[in-house]
C-alpha positions in Angstrom: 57.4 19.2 -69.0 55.7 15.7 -68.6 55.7 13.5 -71.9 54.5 9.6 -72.3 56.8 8.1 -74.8 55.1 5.9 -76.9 52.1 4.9 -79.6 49.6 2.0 -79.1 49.3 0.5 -82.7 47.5 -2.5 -80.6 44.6 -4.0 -82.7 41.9 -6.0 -81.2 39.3 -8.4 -83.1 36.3 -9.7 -81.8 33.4 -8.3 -79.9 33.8 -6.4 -76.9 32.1 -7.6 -73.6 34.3 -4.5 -71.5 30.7 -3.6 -70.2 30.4 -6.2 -67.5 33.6 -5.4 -65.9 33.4 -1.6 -66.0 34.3 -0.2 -62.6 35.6 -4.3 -61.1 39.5 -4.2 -60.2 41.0 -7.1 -62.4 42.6 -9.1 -60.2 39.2 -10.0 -58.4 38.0 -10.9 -61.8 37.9 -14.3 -64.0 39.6 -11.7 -66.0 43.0 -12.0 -64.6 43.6 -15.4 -65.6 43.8 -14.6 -69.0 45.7 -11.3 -68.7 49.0 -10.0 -70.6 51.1 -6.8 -71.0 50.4 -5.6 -74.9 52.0 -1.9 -74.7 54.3 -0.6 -71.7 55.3 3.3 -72.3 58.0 5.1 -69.8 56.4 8.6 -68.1 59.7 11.0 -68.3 60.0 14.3 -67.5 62.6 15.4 -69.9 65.5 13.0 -69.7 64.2 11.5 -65.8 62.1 8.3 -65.6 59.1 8.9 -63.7 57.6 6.0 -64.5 55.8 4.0 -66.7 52.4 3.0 -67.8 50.8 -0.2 -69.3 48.4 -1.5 -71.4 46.8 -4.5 -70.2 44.3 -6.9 -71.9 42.2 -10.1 -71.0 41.6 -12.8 -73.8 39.0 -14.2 -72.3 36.9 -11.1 -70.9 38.0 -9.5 -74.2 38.6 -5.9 -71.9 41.6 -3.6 -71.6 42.8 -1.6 -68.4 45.7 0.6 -68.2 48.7 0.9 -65.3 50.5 3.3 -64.0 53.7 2.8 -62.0 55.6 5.6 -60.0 59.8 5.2 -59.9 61.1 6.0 -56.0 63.1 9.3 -57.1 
């Protein structure tokens, strides 16, 4: 059994401009200067880590991607 522990609850105000970067990797974006971590969630299968996955969002591009990261077993 796979579960992702965790809720968003992240709110965002303004107008979204996500459009233009659709499809762009963020690091080869203006986009990355303005980035920050606003929800991290661990991947477990039951009480193992398997990882964990992450919410990301730019300020300045006003865009969200995700993350996932895989723990060497």
């Amino acid at each position: 059994m796979l579960a992702i522990v965790g809720g968003t609850g992240v709110g965002f105000a303004g107008t979204a401009s996500a459009l233009t970067y659709d499809g762009v990797a963020p690091a080869s974006s203006s986009c990355w200067a303005s980035r920050a971590v606003v929800k991290t969630a661990n991947i477990m299968a039951g009480t193992t880590q398997l990882g964990y996955i992450q919410l990301w969002y730019s300020s300045s591009c006003r865009t969200t991607w995700g993350r996932v990261v895989t723990l060497n077993a």
